[in-house]
ZAVODO-76542 format. One record per residue (C-alpha): x, y, z. Coordinates in steps of 0.1 Angstrom, whole numbers, plus 5000, padded with zeros to 4 digits. Layout:
# ZAVODO-76542
XYZ...
This chain:
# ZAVODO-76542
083089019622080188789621081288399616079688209589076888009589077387669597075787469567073187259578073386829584073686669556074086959532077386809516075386489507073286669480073486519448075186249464073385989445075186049415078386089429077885739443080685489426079785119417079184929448082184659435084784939432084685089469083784699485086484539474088784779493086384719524086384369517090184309509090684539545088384269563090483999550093284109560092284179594092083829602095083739582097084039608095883849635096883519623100683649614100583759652099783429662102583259642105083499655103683509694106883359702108883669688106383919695107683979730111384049717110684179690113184469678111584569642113084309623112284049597109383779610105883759616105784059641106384269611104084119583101184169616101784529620102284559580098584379573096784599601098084919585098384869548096184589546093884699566093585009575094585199542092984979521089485049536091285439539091885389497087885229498086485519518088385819507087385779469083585729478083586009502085986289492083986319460080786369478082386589499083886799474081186739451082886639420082886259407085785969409087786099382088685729362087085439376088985209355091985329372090685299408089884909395093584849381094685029418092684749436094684479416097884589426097684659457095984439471098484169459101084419466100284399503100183999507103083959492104984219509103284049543104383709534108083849523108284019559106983699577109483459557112383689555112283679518113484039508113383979472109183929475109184229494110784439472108484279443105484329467106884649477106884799442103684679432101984829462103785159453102785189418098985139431099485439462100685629430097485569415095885669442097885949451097086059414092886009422092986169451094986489437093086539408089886519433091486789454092386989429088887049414087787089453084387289459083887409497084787209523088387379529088987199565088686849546090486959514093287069535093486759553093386569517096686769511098286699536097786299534098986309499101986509507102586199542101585939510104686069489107086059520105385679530106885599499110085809501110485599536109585239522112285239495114685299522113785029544113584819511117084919499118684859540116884469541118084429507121484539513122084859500120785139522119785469512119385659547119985549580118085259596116585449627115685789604114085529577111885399607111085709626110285829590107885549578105985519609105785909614104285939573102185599576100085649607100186009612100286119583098085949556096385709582095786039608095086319587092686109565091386029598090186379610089486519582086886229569085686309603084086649598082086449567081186089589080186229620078186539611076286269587076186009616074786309645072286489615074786789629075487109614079187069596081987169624083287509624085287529590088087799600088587539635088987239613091887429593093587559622093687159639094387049605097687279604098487209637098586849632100786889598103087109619103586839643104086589613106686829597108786869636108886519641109786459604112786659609113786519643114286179627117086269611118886379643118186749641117186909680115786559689114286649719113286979711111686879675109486589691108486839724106987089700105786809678104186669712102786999718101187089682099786729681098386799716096687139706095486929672093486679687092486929713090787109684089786839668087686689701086186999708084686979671083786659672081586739713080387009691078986859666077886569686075586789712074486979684073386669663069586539666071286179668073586209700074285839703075185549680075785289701078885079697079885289664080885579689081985359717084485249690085285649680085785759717087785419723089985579695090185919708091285839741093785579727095285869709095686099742097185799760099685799727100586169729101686099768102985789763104986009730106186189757107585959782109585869759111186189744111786239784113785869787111585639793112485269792111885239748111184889748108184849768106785239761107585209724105484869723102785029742102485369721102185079690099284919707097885269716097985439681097585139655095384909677093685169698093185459679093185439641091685039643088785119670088185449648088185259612085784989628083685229646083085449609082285089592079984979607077885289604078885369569079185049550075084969561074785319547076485279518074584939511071185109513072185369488073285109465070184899467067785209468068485229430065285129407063585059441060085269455060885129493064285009496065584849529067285069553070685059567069184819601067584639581070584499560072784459594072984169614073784329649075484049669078583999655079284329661079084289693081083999696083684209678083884489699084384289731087184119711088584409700089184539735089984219754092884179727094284459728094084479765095984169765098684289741099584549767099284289795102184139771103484389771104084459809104284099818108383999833108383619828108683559790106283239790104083429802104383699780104083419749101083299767099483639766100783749732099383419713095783429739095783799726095983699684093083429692090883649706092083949680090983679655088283569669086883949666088083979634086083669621082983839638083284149619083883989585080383769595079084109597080384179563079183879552075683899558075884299545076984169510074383909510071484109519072184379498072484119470069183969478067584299475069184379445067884079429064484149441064484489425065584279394062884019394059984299402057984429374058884789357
C-alpha cells in the first residue's frame, strides 16, 4: 500500500494567526521559566555544601532540582504547549481567562514549594504544593479539552495523551512525598520517588518533548512534517517504557521491568532521531546554529542517560551513576532541548505578535540580540560539565569547590539568557508602539 503524503512545511501553521493567544498569556510562562532559571542556580549555590552528599532530602539541593523542572522547564512546557498544540491541532485555547488564573497559581505555587524544600518547612510545601496542583489541574483540563477536539496530527495528539495521563500520576506521586515529609505516608518512600521522577521528566517533561518536536523542527528546517504512522509507533514505545518502569517502582520484576523499559525507551528515541535526521536533510534550512547545537546537545545527553539507565539496573555504584543520569536527563537533555526551542521560537513568536496592524514588521533577527546567547550556551555546557566533574571528584573540598564554581557559571548563563529575554520584550514593545503611534 502506498504511504501517505507527507504534508508539506509549514502546512500546520495555516490559519495560525488566529489561533495565536495574547502575547501576555504564553510570556509570562516563558518569563516566569527564565526567572526561575537563575533562581535554580542560585538555590544550587546555597546548598554547594550539600550537593555532594546529597541523598534526596530536605535542603537547597532539592528546591534546585525542583525550580529547573517545575519552575523552569514546565512552566515554559505550560507556555509553549498552549500556544502550539492549538496551532497544531488547529482549534483555539479553549478559556483564556483560565490559562491567566493557571499562571497565578502556579507560578507562586512553585516558589513557595522551592523555598519550603530549601528551608525544610513542610507546611509551605504542602501549601505551595497544593496550589501548584490545583493550576496543573487547570492545565491538565486545557490541554484535554484541546486534545479532545484534535484535527490531524495523530503522532502529536498521541503524545498530548500520554503527558496528561504522566501529569495525573506527577500529581498522584507529589501527594505522596508531601504526606511522607509531613509525617504521614501514603506509599513507600523509594516507590514515591521512582514514581515522581519517572512521571515528571519522562513523562510530561519527555513526551511533551518529542511530540512538540514533529511541530518545532519541521517549522524550524521548512521540512515536510515527519512520517505520521513513525511518530505513533516512537510515541507508544516511549509510553510503554513509561508504563514498565512505572510498575517496577513498586518492586514488581525490578530488573526485568526497567531492562525492557531500557529497551522500549532505546527503540523510542531511536525512532524519534531517525525522524528528526529525516526531517532535518529534507528541510531547505539544514542548520540553525546554536538552536540545534542545543537540540543535538539534548539528544545525545539522553543516549548517555539510557546507558547510564542501565549501569545501574546492572549494579552500578547508585550514588555517583544516579547523580550523573540527573545531570544527563534534567541538565543535559530536556534543559539544552527547552533552550535550544527558545530561542528559535520565542523571536518567532515575537514577530507574529508585532506583525499585527503592521505592512513590514520586523523579523525574528531583527528583534534578537545574538550575544548573550552565546555567552549562555558556553555556560550552559561548562556548568554542567562541572557538575559531573563534581560528581566524580574523591576529595569532598574539592567536590564543594566544583559544585559551587558549577552554580556561578550555571548562573552566570542563566543571567545571559534572561538578557536575551530582556531585550526580546523590549523590542517587540518598541515596535508595537511604533505601529501605535503610525497613522491608519
Amino acid at each position: 500500500m502506498k504511504p501517505p503524503a507527507r504534508r508539506p512545511a509549514g502546512a500546520f501553521l495555516a490559519g495560525a494567526g488566529g489561533r495565536l493567544l495574547p502575547a501576555s498569556l504564553p510570556w509570562r510562562f516563558f518569563g516566569a521559566g527564565v526567572v526561575f532559571h537563575a533562581g535554580a542556580w542560585l538555590a544550587l549555590l546555597a546548598g554547594a555544601d550539600d550537593w555532594t552528599r546529597w541523598q534526596g532530602g530536605l535542603g537547597w539541593p532539592l528546591a534546585a532540582l525542583h525550580l529547573f523542572t517545575l519552575g523552569t522547564l514546565l512552566s515554559c512546557a505550560i507556555g509553549a504547549s498552549l500556544q502550539l498544540l492549538p496551532v497544531a491541532t488547529r482549534q483555539p485555547v479553549r478559556s483564556q481567562r483560565l490559562m491567566a488564573a493557571l499562571w497565578w497559581a502556579y507560578v507562586p505555587g512553585v516558589a513557595l514549594l522551592a523555598l519550603g524544600m530549601g528551608r525544610a518547612e513542610p507546611g509551605w510545601m504542602a501549601a505551595g504544593a497544593a496550589a501548584m496542583l490545583g493550576a496543573l489541574a487547570a492545565f491538565g483540563t486545557l490541554l484535554g479539552l484541546n486534545l479532545r477536539g484534535a484535527r490531524g496530527m495523530p503522532g502529536v495528539v498521541l503524545h498530548g495523551w500520554g503527558a496528561l495521563a504522566a501529569l495525573g500520576l506527577l500529581g498522584a506521586s507529589a501527594i505522596a512525598l508531601v504526606a511522607l515529609w509531613l509525617g504521614r505516608p501514603l506509599l513507600d518512600a523509594a516507590a514515591a520517588r521512582g514514581l515522581h521522577l519517572l512521571a515528571a521528566v519522562f513523562g510530561v517533561m519527555g513526551l511533551l518533548v518529542f511530540g512538540l518536536s514533529y511541530v518545532l523542527l519541521p517549522m524550524f528546517a521548512l521540512a515536510p512534517v515527519p512520517d505520521e504512522r513513525r511518530q505513533v509507533a516512537s510515541g507508544a514505545a516511549a509510553m510503554a517504557a513509561i508504563a514498565l518502569a512505572g510498575v517496577a517502582a513498586f518492586g514488581v520484576a525490578p530488573t526485568v521491568l526497567r531492562l525492557a523499559a531500557i529497551a522500549a525507551g532505546t527503540f523510542a528515541l531511536a525512532l524519534h532521531l531517525q525522524l528528526m535526521q529525516q526531517t532535518l536533510a529534507t528541510g531547505m534550512r539544514s542548520d540553525f546554529g546554536r538552536a540545534l547545537v542545543l537540540m543535538r546537545i539534548g539528544w545525545g545527553s539522553l543516549a548517555l542517560a539510557l546507558l547510564l539507565a542501565l549501569a545501574l539496573v546492572l549494579g552500578a555504584p547508585a550514588e555517583t551513576f544516579g547523580r550523573l543520569f540527573g545531570i544527563a536527563v534534567i541538565g543535559g537533555w530536556l534543559l539544552s532541548f527547552l533552550f535550544g526551542v527558545l530561542q528559535r521560537i520565542l523571536p518567532f513568536l515575537a514577530s507574529m505578535h508585532a506583525a499585527r496592524g503592521q505592512k513590514r514588521p520586523p523579523t525574528p533577527s531583527a528583534l534578537t540580540l545574538d550575544r548573550p546567547l552565546a555567552w549562555h550556551l558556553a555556560c550552559h555546557v561548562a556548568a554542567l560539565a562541572l557538575l559531573a566533574a563534581a560528581t566524580l571528584a574523591a576529595a569532598p573540598a574539592l567536590a564543594t569547590a566544583l559544585a559551587r564554581a558549577a552554580a556561578l557559571v550555571g548562573l552566570a548563563g542563566a543571567l545571559s539568557f534572561g538578557t536575551f529575554f530582556a531585550v526580546l520584550l523590549r523590542r517587540l514593545q518598541r515596535s508595537r508602539e511604533g505601529a501605535n503611534r503610525s497613522p491608519s
